[in-house]
VMD Tcl script that draws the C-alpha trace (Angstrom):
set ca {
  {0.38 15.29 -18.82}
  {-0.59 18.76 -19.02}
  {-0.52 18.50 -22.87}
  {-2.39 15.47 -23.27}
  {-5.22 17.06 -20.76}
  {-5.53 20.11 -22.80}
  {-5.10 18.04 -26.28}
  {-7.77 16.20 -24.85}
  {-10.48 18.74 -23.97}
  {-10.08 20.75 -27.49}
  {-11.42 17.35 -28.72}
  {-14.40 17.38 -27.03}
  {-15.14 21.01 -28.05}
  {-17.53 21.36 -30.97}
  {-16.20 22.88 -34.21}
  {-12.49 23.97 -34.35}
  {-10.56 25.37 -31.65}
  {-10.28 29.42 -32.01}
  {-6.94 30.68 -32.64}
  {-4.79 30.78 -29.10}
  {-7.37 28.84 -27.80}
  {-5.26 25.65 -27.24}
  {-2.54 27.84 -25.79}
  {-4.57 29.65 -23.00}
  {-6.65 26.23 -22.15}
  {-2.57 24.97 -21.90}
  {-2.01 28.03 -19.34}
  {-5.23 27.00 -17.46}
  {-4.14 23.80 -16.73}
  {-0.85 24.89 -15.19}
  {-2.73 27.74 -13.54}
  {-4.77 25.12 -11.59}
  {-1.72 23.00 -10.47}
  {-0.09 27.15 -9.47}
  {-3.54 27.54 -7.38}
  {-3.58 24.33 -5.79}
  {0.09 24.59 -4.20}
  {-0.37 27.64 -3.06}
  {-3.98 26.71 -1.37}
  {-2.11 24.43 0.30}
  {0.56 26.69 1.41}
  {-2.31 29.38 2.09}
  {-3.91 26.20 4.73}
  {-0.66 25.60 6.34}
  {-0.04 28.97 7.12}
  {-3.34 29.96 8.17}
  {-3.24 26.87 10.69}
  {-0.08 28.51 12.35}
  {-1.63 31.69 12.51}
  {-5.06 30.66 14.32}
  {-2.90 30.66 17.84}
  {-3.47 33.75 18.06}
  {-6.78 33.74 17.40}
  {-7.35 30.91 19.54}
  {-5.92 33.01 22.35}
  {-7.28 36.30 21.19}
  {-10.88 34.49 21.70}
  {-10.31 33.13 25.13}
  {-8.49 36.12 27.20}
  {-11.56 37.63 25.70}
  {-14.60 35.38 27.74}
  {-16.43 36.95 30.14}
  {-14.78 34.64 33.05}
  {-11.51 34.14 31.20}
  {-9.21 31.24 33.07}
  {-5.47 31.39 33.82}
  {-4.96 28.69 31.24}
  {-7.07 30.91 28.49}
  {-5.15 34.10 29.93}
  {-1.36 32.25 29.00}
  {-2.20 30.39 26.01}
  {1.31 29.66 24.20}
  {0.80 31.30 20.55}
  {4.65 30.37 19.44}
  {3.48 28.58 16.49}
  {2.18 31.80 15.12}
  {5.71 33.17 15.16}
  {6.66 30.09 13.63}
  {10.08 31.32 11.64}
  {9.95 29.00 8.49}
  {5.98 29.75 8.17}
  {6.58 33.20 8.35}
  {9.23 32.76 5.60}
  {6.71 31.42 3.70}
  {4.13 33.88 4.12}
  {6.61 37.04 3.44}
  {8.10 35.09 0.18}
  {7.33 38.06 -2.40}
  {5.91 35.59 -5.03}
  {3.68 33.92 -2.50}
  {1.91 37.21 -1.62}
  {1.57 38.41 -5.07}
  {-0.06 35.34 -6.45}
  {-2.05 35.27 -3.10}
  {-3.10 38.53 -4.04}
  {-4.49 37.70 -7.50}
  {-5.84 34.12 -6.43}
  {-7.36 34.96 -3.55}
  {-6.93 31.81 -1.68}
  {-8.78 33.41 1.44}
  {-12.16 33.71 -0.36}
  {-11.61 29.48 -0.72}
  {-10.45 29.06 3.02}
  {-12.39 26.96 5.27}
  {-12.60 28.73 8.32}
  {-14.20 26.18 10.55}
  {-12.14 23.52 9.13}
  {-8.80 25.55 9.56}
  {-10.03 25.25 13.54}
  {-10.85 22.25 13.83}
  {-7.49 21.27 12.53}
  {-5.86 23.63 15.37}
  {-7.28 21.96 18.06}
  {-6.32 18.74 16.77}
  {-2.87 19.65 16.53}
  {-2.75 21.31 19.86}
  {-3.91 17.92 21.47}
  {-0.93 16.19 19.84}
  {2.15 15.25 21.60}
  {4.29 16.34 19.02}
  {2.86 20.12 19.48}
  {3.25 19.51 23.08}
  {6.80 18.68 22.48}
  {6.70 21.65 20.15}
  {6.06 24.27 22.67}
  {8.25 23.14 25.61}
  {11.45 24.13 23.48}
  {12.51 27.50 25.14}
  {14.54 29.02 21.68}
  {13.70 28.19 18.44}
  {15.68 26.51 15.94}
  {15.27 25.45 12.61}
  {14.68 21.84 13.22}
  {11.87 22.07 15.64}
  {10.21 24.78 13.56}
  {10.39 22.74 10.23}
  {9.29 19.47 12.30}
  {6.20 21.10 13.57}
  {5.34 22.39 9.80}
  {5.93 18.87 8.27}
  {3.62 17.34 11.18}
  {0.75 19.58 10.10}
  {1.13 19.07 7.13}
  {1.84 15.27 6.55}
  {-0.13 14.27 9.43}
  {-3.01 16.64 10.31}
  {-3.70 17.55 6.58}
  {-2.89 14.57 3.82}
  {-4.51 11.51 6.63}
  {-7.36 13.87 7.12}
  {-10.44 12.29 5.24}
  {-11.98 15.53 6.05}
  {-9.34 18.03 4.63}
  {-8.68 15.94 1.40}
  {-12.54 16.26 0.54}
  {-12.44 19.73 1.13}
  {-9.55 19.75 -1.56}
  {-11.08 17.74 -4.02}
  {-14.39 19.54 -3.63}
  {-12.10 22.61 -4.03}
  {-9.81 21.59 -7.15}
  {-10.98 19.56 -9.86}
  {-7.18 18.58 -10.49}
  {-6.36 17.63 -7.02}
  {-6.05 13.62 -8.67}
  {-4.27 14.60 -11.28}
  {-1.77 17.32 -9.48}
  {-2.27 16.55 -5.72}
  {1.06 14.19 -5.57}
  {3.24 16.64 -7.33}
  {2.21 19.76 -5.30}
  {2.94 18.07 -2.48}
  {6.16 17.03 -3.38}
  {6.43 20.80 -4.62}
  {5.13 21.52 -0.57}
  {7.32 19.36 0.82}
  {10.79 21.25 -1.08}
  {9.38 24.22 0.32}
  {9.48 23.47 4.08}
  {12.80 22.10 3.73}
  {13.65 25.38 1.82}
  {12.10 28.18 1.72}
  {12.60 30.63 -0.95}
  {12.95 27.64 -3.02}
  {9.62 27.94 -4.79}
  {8.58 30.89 -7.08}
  {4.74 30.57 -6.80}
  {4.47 33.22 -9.95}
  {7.06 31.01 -12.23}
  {6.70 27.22 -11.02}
  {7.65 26.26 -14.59}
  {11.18 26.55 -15.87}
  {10.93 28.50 -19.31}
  {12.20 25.13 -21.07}
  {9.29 23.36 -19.85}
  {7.23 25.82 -20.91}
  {8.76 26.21 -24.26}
  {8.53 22.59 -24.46}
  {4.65 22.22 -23.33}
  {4.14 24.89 -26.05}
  {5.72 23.29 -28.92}
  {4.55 19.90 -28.53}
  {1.17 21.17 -28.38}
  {1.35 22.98 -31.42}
  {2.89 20.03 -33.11}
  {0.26 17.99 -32.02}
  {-2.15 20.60 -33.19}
  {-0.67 21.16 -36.42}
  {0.73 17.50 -37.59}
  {-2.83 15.71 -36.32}
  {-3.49 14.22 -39.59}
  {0.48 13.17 -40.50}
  {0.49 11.12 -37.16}
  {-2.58 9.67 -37.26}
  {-1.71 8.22 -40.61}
  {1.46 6.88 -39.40}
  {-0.62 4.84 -36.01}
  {-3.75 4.09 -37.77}
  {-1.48 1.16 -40.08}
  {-0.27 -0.41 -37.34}
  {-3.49 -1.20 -35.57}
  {-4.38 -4.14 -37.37}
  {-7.71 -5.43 -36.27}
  {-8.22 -2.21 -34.17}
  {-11.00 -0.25 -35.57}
  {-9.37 3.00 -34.83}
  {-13.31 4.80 -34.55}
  {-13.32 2.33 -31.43}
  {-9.88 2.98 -29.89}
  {-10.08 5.15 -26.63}
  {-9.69 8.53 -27.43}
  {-6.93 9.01 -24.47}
  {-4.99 6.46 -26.22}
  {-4.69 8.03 -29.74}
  {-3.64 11.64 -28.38}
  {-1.18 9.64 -26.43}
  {0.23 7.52 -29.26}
  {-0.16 11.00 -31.57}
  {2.09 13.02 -28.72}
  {4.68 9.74 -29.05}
  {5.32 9.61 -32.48}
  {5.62 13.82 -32.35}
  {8.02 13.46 -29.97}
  {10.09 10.41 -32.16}
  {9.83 13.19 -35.49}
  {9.98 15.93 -33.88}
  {12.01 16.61 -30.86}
  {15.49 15.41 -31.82}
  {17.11 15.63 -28.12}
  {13.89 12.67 -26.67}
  {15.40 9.50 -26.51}
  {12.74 7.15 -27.81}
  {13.32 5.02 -24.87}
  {11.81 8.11 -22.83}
  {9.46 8.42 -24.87}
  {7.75 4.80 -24.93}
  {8.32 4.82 -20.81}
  {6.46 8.04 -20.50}
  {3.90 7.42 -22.77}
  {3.45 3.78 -21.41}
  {3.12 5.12 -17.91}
  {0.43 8.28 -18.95}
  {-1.50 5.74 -20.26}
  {-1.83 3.27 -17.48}
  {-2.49 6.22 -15.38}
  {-5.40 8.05 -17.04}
  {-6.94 5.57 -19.87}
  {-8.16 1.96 -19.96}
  {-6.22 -1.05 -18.40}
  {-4.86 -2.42 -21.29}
  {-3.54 1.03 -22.54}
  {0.09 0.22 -21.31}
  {0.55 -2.51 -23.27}
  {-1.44 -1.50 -26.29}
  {0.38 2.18 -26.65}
  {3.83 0.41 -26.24}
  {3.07 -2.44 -28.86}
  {2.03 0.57 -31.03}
  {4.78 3.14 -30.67}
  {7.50 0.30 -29.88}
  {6.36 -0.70 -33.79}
  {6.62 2.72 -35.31}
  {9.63 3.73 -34.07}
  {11.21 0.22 -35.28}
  {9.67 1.27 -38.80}
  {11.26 5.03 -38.63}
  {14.46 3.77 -37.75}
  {14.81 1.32 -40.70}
  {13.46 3.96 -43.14}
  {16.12 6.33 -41.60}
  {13.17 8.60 -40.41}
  {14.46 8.77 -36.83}
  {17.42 11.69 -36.55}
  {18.14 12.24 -32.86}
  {21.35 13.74 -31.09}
  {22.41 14.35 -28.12}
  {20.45 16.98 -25.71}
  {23.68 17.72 -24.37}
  {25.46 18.49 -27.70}
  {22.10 19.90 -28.75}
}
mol new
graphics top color blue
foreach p $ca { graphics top sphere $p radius 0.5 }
foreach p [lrange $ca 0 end-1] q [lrange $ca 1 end] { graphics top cylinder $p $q radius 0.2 }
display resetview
């Protein structure tokens, strides 16, 4: 996905890409989905941490009540947030992103007093000793509950992050991991190097084989004038046949599926079905030409 968006926006530059170009715009992209988890992260934590704000600002009235002189700020010592926040990764890429300069302060209150109206916070607090379940339970419920079915907060995110359509489900997921492990997540290296290596080298191939693929698509469209075909669906039927050439270990069965389902997602509605009629055909043709040499990834 990350390829095809960055395959995508060289094509709509004017001229020819510089050299590295394609490369760092590649980097940007997966900078964006590295910023966006760890705003997210940054939220949570910050959440957790306005207890004691909350109760920093009422002992401090000028006629201060015995409820705002014992407010309970144990979800600022909340164990797995503060897990989180002392992660080494998490502060160094907090340090370079900066996600405080993004935060929403009135928003990140607002949510707080939500939560502290809940029953399940309520719940929360009564628990005399902490333990791992409560502490994790209280961290999913702001996060699943008070954040994601906020109208409010997702707006904020999408104002935020331009890729919050694209990446939002996957950080998440990424989130998610993290609260039922933390340390799990390296915030400076979310992508193994073989991904990386991989995002790299189909790129380039991409890049560098344009023409070759094109003229091995452009015979099978038939009555398609290929000026007219959307220009998502020829860098996705270009990255296919790449991947059938090029990347011995793909099976072309995982190729089509992924292909079929990038499509659906980000181009027209008929995409699915056009970009599998497409590559389904050229990968019959390279196989009876004995074009198609793939072997095992596992023997690879």
């Amino acid at each position: 996905m990350k390829v095809m968006q960055a395959i995508y926006t060289l094509s709509t530059l004017e001229g020819q890409a510089k050299p590295g170009e394609p490369l760092k715009l590649l980097q940007r992209h997966f900078e964006q989905s590295k910023d966006l988890l760890l705003y997210l992260t940054y939220f949570l934590t910050e959440i957790a941490a306005y207890a004691e704000t909350d109760s920093y600002q009422r002992r401090s009235k000028h006629l201060p009540s015995k409820e705002d002189m014992n407010v309970n700020t144990k979800l600022s010592g909340n164990e797995l947030i503060w897990k989180i926040k002392e992660e080494a990764s998490f502060q160094k890429e907090s340090g370079r992103a900066k996600p405080e300069l993004r935060i929403d302060k009135d928003l990140v209150k607002k949510i707080y007093l939500q939560l502290i109206e809940t029953a399940q916070y309520k719940e929360y607090l009564k628990a005399e000793q902490r333990d791992t379940k409560g502490e994790r339970d209280i961290a999913e419920f702001i996060l699943n509950d008070l954040l994601l079915q906020n109208e409010i907060f997702v707006s904020h995110i999408e104002e935020t992050f331009i890729n919050w359509d694209d990446d939002g489900e996957m950080v998440v997921q990424v989130l998610a991991g993290l609260l039922q492990k933390p340390g799990s997540v390296n915030f400076s290296d979310l992508l193994s190097p073989d991904k990386w290596e991989f995002a790299k080298s189909l790129l380039a191939t991409v890049m560098e084989k344009s023409e070759h693929l094109e003229s091995l698509i452009i015979p099978k469209l038939k009555n398609w004038d290929p000026e007219r075909i959307a220009a998502l669906d020829m860098i996705i039927m270009k990255m296919g046949v790449a991947e059938f050439l090029y990347f011995e270990t793909i099976p072309p069965k995982v190729t089509i599926n992924e292909y079929i389902d990038i499509s659906k997602e980000y181009s027209t509605q008929q995409s699915g079905q056009f970009v599998n009629g497409i590559l389904d055909n050229i990968h019959k043709e390279l196989v009876g030409e004995g074009k198609l040499h793939k072997r095992d990834f596992k023997k690879a």
